[in-house]
MARFILO-600372 format. One record per residue (C-alpha): z, x, y negated; residue number from 1; residue in three letters. Coordinates in pm, whole numbers. Example, Ala and Ser with C-alpha at 12.3 -4.5 7.8 and 13.67 -1.06 7.14 Angstrom:
BEGIN
+--------+--------+--------+-----+---------+
|      Z |      X |      Y | num | residuo |
+--------+--------+--------+-----+---------+
|    780 |   1230 |    450 |   1 |     ALA |
|    714 |   1367 |    106 |   2 |     SER |
+--------+--------+--------+-----+---------+
REM end
This chain:
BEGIN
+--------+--------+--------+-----+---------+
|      Z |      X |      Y | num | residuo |
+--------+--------+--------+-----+---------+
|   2394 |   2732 |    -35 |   1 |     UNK |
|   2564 |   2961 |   -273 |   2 |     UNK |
|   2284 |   3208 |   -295 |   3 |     UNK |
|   2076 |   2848 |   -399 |   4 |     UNK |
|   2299 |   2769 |   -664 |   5 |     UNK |
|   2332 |   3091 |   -789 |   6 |     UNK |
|   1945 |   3083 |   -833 |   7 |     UNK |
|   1961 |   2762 |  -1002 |   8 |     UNK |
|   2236 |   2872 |  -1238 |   9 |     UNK |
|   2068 |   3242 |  -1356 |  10 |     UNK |
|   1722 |   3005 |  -1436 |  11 |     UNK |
|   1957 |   2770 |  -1644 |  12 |     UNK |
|   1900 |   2450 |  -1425 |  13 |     UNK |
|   2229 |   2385 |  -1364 |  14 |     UNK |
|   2564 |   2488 |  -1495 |  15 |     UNK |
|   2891 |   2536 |  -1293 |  16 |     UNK |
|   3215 |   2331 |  -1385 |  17 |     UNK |
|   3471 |   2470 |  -1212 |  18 |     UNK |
|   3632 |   2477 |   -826 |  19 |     UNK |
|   3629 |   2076 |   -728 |  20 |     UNK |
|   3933 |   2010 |   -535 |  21 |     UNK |
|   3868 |   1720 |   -302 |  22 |     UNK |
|   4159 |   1690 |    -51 |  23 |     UNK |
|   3950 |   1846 |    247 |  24 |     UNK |
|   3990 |   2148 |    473 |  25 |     UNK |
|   3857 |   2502 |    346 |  26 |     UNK |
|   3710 |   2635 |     69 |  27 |     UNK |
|   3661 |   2394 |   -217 |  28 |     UNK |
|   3328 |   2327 |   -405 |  29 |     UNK |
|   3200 |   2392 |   -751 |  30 |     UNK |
|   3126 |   2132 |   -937 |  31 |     UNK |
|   2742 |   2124 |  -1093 |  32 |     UNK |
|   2592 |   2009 |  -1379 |  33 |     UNK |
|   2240 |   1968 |  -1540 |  34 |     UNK |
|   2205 |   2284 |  -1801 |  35 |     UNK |
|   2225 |   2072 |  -2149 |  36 |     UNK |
|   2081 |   2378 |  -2325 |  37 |     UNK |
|   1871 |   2546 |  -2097 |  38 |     UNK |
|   1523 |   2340 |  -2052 |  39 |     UNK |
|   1375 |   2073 |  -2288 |  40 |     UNK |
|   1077 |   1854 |  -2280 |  41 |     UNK |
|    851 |   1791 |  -2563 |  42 |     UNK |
|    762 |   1390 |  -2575 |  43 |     UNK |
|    453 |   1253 |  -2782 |  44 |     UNK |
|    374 |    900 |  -2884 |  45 |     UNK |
|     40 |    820 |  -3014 |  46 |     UNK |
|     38 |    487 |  -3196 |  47 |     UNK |
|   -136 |    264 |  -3360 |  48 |     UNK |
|     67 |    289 |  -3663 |  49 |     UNK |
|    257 |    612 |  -3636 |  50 |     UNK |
|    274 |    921 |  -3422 |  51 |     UNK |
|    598 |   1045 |  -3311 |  52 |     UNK |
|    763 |   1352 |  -3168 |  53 |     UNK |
|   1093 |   1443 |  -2975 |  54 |     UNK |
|   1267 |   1725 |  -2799 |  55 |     UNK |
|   1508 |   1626 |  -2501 |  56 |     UNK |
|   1689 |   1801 |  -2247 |  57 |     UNK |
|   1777 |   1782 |  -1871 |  58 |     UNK |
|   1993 |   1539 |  -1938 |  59 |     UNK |
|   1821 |   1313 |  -2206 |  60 |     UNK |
|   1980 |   1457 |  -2474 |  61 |     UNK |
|   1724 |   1405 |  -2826 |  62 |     UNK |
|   1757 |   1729 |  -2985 |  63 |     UNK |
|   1438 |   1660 |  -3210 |  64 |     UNK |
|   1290 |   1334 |  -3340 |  65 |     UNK |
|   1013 |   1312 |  -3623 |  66 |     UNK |
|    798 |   1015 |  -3677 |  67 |     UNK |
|    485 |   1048 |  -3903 |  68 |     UNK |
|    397 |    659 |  -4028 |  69 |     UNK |
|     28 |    633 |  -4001 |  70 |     UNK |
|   -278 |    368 |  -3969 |  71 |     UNK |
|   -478 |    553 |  -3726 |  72 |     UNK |
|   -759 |    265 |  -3695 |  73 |     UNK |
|  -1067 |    413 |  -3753 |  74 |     UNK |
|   -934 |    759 |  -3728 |  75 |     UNK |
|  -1124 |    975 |  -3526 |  76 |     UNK |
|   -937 |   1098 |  -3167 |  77 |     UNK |
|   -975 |   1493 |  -3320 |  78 |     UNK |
|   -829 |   1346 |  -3619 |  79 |     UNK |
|   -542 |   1196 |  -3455 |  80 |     UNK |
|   -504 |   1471 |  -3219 |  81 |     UNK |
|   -483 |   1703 |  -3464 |  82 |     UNK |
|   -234 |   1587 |  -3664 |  83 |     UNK |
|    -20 |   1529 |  -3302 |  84 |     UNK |
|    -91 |   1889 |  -3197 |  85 |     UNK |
|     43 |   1987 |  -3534 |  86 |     UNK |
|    348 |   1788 |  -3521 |  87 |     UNK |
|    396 |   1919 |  -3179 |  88 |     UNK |
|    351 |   2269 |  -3314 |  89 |     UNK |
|    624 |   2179 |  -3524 |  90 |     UNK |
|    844 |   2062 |  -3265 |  91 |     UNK |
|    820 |   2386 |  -3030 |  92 |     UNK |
|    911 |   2612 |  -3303 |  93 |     UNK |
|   1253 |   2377 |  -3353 |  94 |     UNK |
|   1336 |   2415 |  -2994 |  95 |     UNK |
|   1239 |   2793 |  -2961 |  96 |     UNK |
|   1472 |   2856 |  -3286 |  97 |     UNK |
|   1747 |   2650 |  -3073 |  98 |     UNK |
|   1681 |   2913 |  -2803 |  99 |     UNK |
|   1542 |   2647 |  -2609 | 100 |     UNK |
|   1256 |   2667 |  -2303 | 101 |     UNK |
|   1025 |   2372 |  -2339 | 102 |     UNK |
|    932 |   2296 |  -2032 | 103 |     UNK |
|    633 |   2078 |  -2026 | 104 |     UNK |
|    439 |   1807 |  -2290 | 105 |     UNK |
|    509 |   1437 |  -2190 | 106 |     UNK |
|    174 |   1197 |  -2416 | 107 |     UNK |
|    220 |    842 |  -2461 | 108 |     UNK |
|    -82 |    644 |  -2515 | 109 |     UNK |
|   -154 |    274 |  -2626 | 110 |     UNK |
|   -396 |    187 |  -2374 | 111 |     UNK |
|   -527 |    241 |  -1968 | 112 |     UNK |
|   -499 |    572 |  -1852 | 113 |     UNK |
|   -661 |    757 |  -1533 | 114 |     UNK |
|   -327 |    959 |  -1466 | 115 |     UNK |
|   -468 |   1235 |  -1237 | 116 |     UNK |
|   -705 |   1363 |  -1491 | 117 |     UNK |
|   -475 |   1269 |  -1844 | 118 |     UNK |
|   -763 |   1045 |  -1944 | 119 |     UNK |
|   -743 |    766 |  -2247 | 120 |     UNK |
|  -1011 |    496 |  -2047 | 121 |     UNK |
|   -981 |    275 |  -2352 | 122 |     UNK |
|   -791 |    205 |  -2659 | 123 |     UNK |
|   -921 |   -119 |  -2865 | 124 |     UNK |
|   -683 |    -61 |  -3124 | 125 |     UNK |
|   -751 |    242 |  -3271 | 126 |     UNK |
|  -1149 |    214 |  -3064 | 127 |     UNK |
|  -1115 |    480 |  -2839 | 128 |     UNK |
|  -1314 |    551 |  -2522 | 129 |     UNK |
|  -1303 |    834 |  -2246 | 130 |     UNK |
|  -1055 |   1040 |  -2471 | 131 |     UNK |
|   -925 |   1347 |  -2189 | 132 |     UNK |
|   -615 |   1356 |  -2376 | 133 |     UNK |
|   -449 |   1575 |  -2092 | 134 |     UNK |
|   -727 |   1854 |  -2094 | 135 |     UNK |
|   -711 |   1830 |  -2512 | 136 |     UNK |
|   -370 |   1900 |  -2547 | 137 |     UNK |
|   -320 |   2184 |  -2285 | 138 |     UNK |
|   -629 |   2363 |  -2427 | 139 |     UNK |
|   -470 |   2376 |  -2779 | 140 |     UNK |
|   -124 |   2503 |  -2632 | 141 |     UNK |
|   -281 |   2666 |  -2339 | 142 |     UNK |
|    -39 |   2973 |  -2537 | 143 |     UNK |
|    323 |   2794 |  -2439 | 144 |     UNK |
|    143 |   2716 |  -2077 | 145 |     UNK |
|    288 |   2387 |  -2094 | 146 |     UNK |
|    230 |   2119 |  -1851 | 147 |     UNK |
|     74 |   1809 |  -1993 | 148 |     UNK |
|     91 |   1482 |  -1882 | 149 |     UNK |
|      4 |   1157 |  -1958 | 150 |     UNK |
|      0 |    793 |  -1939 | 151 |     UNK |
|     44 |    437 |  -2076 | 152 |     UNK |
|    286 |    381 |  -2333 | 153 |     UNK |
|    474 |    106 |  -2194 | 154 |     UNK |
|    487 |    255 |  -1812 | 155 |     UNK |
|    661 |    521 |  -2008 | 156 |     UNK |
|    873 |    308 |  -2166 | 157 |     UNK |
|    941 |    121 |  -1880 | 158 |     UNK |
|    999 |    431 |  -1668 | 159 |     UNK |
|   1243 |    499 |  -1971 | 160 |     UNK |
|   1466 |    186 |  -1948 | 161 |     UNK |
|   1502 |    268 |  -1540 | 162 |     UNK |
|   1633 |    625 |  -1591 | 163 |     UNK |
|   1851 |    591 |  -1920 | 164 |     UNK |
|   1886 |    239 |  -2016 | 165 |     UNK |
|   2171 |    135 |  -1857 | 166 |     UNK |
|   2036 |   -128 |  -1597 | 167 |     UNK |
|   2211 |     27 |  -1324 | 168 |     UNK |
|   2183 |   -310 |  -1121 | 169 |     UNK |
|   1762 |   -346 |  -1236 | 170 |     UNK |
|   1520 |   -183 |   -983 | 171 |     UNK |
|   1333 |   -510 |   -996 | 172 |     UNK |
|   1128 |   -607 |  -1394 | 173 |     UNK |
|    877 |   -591 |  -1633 | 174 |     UNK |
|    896 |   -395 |  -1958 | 175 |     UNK |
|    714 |   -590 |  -2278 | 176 |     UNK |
|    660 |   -375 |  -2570 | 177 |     UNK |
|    456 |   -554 |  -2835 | 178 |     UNK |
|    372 |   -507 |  -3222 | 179 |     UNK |
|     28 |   -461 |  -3251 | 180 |     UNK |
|    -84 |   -487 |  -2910 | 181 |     UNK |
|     55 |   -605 |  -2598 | 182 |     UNK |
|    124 |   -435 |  -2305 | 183 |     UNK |
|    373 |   -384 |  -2012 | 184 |     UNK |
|    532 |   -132 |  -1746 | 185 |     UNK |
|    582 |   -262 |  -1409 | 186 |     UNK |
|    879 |   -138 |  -1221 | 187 |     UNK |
|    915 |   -277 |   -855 | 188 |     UNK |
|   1174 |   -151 |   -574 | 189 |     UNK |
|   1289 |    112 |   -833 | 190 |     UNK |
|    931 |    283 |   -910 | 191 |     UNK |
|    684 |    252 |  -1139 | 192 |     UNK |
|    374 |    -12 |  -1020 | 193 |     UNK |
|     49 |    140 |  -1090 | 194 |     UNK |
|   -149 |    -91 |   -905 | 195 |     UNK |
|   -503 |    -68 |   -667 | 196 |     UNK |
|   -678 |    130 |   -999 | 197 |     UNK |
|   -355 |    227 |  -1220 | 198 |     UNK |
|   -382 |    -44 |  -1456 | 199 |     UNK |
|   -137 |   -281 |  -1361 | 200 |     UNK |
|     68 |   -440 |  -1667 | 201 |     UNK |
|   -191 |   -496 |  -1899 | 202 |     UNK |
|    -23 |   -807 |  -1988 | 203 |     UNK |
|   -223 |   -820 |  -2323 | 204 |     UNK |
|   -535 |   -924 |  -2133 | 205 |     UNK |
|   -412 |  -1244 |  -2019 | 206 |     UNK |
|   -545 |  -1557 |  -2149 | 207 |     UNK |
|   -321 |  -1810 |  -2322 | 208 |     UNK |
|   -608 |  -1954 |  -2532 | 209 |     UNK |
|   -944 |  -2006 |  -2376 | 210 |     UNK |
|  -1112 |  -2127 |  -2688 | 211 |     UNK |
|   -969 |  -1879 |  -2927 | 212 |     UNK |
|  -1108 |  -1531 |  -3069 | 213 |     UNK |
|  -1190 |  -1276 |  -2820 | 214 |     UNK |
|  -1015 |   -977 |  -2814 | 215 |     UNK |
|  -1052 |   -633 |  -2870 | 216 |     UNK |
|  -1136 |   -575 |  -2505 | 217 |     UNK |
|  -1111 |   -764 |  -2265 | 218 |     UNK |
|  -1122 |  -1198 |  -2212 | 219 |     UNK |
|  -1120 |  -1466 |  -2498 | 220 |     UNK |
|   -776 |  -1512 |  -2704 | 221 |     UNK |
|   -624 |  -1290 |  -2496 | 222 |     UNK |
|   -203 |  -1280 |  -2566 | 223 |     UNK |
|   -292 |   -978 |  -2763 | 224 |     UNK |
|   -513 |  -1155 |  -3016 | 225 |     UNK |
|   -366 |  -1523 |  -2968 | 226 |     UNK |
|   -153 |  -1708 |  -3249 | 227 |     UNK |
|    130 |  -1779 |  -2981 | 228 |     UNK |
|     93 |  -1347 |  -2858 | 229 |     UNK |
|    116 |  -1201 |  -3208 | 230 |     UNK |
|    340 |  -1419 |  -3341 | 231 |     UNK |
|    611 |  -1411 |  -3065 | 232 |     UNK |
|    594 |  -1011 |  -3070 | 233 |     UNK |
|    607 |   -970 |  -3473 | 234 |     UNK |
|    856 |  -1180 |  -3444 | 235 |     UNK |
|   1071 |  -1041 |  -3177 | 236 |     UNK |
|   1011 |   -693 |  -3385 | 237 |     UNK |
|   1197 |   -812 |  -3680 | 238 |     UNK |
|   1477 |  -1002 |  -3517 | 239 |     UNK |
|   1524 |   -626 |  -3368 | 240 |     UNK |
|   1481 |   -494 |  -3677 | 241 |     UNK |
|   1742 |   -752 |  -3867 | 242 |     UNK |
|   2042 |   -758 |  -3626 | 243 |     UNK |
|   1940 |  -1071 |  -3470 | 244 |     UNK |
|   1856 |  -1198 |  -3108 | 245 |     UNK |
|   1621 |   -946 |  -3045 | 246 |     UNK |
|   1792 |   -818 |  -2758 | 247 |     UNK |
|   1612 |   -769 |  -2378 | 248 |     UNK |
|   1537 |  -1061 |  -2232 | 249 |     UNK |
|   1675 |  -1123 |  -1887 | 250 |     UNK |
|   1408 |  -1385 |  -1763 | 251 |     UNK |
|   1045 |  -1431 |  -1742 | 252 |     UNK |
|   1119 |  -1789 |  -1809 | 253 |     UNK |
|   1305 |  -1751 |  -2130 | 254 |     UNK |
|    989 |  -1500 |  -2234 | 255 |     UNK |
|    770 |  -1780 |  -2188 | 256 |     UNK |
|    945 |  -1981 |  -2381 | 257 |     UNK |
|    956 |  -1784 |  -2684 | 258 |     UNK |
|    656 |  -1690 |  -2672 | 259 |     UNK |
|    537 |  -2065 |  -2712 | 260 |     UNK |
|    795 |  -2134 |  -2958 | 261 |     UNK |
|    627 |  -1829 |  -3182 | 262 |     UNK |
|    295 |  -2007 |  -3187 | 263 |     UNK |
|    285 |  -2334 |  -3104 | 264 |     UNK |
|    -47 |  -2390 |  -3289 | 265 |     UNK |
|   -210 |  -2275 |  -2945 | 266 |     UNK |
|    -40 |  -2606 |  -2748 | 267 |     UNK |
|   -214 |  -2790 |  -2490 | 268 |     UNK |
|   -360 |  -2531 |  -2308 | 269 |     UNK |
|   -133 |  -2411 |  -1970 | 270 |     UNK |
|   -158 |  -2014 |  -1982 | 271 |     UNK |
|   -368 |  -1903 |  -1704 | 272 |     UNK |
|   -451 |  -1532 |  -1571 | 273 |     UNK |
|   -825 |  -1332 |  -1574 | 274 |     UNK |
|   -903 |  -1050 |  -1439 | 275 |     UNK |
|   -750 |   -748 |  -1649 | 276 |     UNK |
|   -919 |   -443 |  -1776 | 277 |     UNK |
|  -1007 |   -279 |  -1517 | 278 |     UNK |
|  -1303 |   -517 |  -1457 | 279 |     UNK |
|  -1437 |   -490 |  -1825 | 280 |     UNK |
|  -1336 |    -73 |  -1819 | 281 |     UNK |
|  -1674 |    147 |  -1912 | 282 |     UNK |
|  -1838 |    354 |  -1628 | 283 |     UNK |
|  -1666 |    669 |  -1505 | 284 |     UNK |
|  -1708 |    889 |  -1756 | 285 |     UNK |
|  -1894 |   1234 |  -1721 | 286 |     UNK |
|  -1599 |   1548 |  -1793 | 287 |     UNK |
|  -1576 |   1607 |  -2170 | 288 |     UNK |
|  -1655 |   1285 |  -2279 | 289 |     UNK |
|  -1455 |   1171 |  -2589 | 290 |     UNK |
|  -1251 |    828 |  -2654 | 291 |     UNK |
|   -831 |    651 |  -2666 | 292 |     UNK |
|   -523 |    255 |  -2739 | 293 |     UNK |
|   -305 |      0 |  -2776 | 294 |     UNK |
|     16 |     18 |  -2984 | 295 |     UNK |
|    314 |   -133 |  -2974 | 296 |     UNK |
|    744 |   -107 |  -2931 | 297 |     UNK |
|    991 |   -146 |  -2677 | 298 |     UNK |
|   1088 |   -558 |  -2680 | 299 |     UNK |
|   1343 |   -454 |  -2314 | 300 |     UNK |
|   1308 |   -498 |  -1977 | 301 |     UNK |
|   1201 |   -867 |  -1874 | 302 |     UNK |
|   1375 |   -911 |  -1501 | 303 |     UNK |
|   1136 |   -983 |  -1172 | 304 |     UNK |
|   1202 |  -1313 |  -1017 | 305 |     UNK |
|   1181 |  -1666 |  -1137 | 306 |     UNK |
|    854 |  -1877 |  -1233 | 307 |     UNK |
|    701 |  -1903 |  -1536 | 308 |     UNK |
|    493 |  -2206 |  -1677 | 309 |     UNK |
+--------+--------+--------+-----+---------+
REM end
């Protein structure tokens, strides 16, 4: 065991606090510790509206955090990329100056994402298709042999809020984020819910108004493009922004219910679920194919359980 943690210690893993006295017979232990300066992870977020960039270590610790405002609709995915790859340039050279080891590249995307090959499937939002984000990425920092991985913004998010939001007690919900688009992480038994083709929590897709405009992608007056769905997320987003309620909400049913107080103009029709995505997603695209999301931001983690309308 020693040799193990001495091996953990010299690659600046882990960092020794100290003998541990704990009452007990023989030697006592050491004490160990993630390394806080040791390894880092670079984090991207490609928006809608902005692209942004951190640096974080073992422990979670933001050491770097730029955000570039931007209206990427009807940018171009090299475009986008490149100012991304630039930023993330940027970003590198702040953690190698700190005499830090970035580790690997972590790409947030606003829409469905084939995991195993860092694909963008779709991104109505910005009009993406088939972007291989993953393969993109690595290739321009195939130098700093990062690993790159990537995936929907708000299973991130959501995987975010399990790990380091203090919900201790929350292995069971569903994380909202919403500005733009609409979209959502499901966490179930403590682990991220991909479902059968890794596209579960496309909550955008779900129709609250039959007769309304159709969406980007997917059904009719989907929440996404509904009254009730944009106004109930804008609105959330500057409550946030203002101090007021805007804090998680613990309840599907009180989600509900804001939402149809934020747009009642859609009233008298009970919100009913189509298939998602997945059903309306492109053919599998050939490799080098180009295409990308979604958008949105963090509304907090909406707890498992209850019924809604």
């Amino acid at each position: 065991m020693s040799s193990l943690v001495d091996d953990l210690v010299s690659a600046r893993l882990v960092t020794e606090l100290g003998p541990e006295a704990r009452g007990e017979i023989g030697r006592p232990g050491s004490a160990l510790a993630l390394h806080r300066t040791g390894y880092v992870g670079i984090g991207l977020e490609i928006n809608v509206d902005d692209i942004a960039v951190c640096v974080a270590n073992l422990v979670g610790e933001v050491r770097y955090l730029r955000t570039r405002p931007r209206d990427n609709r009807g940018q171009s995915p090299a475009k986008v990329l490149g100012r991304a790859v630039r930023m993330t340039g940027t970003a590198i050279e702040a953690a190698e100056a700190a005499r830090l080891t970035v580790a690997g590249l972590a790409v947030a995307v606003p829409g469905p994402v084939e995991t195993d090959r860092g694909l963008l499937r779709l991104a109505p939002n910005l009009g993406w298709v088939d972007v291989p984000v993953a393969e993109i990425l690595a290739d321009r920092f195939h130098a700093h042999d990062l690993a790159v991985v990537v995936d929907n913004e708000a299973n991130l998010a959501a995987l975010g809020e399990l790990w380091f939001g203090g919900h201790q007690d929350l292995d069971d919900f569903i994380h909202v984020s919403g500005e733009i688009g609409v979209g959502g992480g499901i966490i179930i038994g403590g682990e991220l819910f991909r479902g059968v083709r890794g596209f579960a929590g496309e909550v955008g897709h779900v129709v609250v108004q039959p007769d309304g405009r159709a969406a980007a992608a997917g059904p009719a007056a989907a929440w996404s493009r509904s009254p009730a769905g944009r106004r109930s997320c804008r609105g959330q987003h500057r409550r946030s922004e203002h101090g007021g309620p805007g804090r998680p909400v613990r309840r599907p049913r009180a989600l509900a219910e804001q939402a149809a107080a934020g747009g009642a103009a859609g009233a008298g029709h009970r919100p009913r679920v189509v298939a998602g995505p997945a059903a309306r997603l492109p053919p599998r695209p050939r490799r080098g194919r180009a295409g990308c999301g979604r958008g949105g931001r963090k509304a907090g983690p909406v707890r498992a359980g209850g019924g809604v309308p």
